[in-house]
C-alpha angles and dihedrals in degrees: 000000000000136000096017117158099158134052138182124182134192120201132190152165098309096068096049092043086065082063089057093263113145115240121206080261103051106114101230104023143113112278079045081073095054142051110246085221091059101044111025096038126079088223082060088049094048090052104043107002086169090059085051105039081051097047088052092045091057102048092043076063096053091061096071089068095051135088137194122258137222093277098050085054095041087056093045074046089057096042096060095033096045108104088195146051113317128186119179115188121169124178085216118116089196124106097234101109085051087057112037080063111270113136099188115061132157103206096193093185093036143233145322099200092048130086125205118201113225085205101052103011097233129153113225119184099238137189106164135089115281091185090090090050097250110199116263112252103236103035112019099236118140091226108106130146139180114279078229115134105228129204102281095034128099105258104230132266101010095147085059087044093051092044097050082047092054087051098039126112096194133026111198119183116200121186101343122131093224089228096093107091136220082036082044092063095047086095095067111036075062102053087043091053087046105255118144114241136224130184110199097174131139087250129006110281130224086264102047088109097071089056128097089217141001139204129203133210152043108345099217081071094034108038092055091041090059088047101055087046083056100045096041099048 
């Protein structure tokens, strides 16, 4: 992996699943307990925001027993070592690439630890419970919601993410399934504008054919193995 001088990197599911976070596949967890239509849609919201504002408190809980893994600190690794253009987008709402020591994250769906006012459409970090209708910080009003993008809703910042396509040398893929579109598509608007691609995923994923290479297993060995390739090159 010579003469790269961008890079622009999509993470899912899969590298957060390695810290213990469910994803909407573990067999036992906690979107297993709800229907994806009634709690990550805004027709869901509408209906029973109570059932919603419960199911993201608790998983903003569940982040305080988690840590982040070796991907997520090969990646900060990479941040800080790389001497070129870097773009790091997840579709994790989860803090783990924060803390694992990355400065610089694009949460396309998101975040977790972050409110949205649907008065004065302010954005609030956030780290306390919605589901008791705390005031918003900046206008009072008791109408919070997660800053979560839900099935149906524009993930954010996709004009910054194709651009940084268009420019990049190199796509890599880490944990993602390849069946969420737009994220799905990013292969490919990379191979058109002449990147080379990687997959670096459990299993392969629905989308492993638009790669150059993939990778399979476990992304806490994969994930700091490409890094060093990439470092050391």
């Amino acid at each position: 992996m010579t003469d790269i001088s961008s890079i622009v990197i999509l993470t899912g599911a899969g590298i957060s699943a390695e810290s213990g976070i469910d994803t909407f596949r573990s067999a036992g967890g906690l979107w297993e307990q709800h229907k994806v239509e009634d709690v990550a849609t805004p027709e869901g919201f509408a209906r029973d925001p109570d059932l919603v504002l419960g199911f993201y408190d608790m998983r903003r809980e569940a982040l305080a027993k988690v840590r982040p893994n070796a991907a997520h600190t090969a990646l900060a690794r990479l941040e800080r070592e790389f001497a070129g253009e870097l773009l790091l987008v997840t579709q994790n709402v989860d803090d783990l690439h924060e803390r694992g020591g990355s400065d610089q994250v694009l949460h396309m769906h998101g975040e977790l630890k972050s409110a949205l006012c649907l008065s004065c459409e302010v954005r609030s970090r956030w780290d306390a419970p919605m589901a008791c209708r705390p005031p918003c910080p900046v206008c009072q009003a008791s109408s919070l919601r997660p800053d979560v993008v839900w099935f149906g809703e524009m993930p954010y910042q996709m004009e910054r993410i194709y651009a940084a396509l268009q420019r990049a040398d190199l796509f890599v893929s880490i944990g993602t399934s390849g069946a969420v579109y737009p994220a799905a598509g990013f292969v490919q608007e990379a191979r058109t504008a002449g990147a080379q691609t990687l997959e670096l995923n459990l299993e392969p994923s629905e989308g492993t054919a638009h790669f150059h290479e993939a990778r399979h297993g476990p992304a806490g060995a994969l994930v700091p193995q490409w890094v060093e390739e990439v470092l050391s090159a």
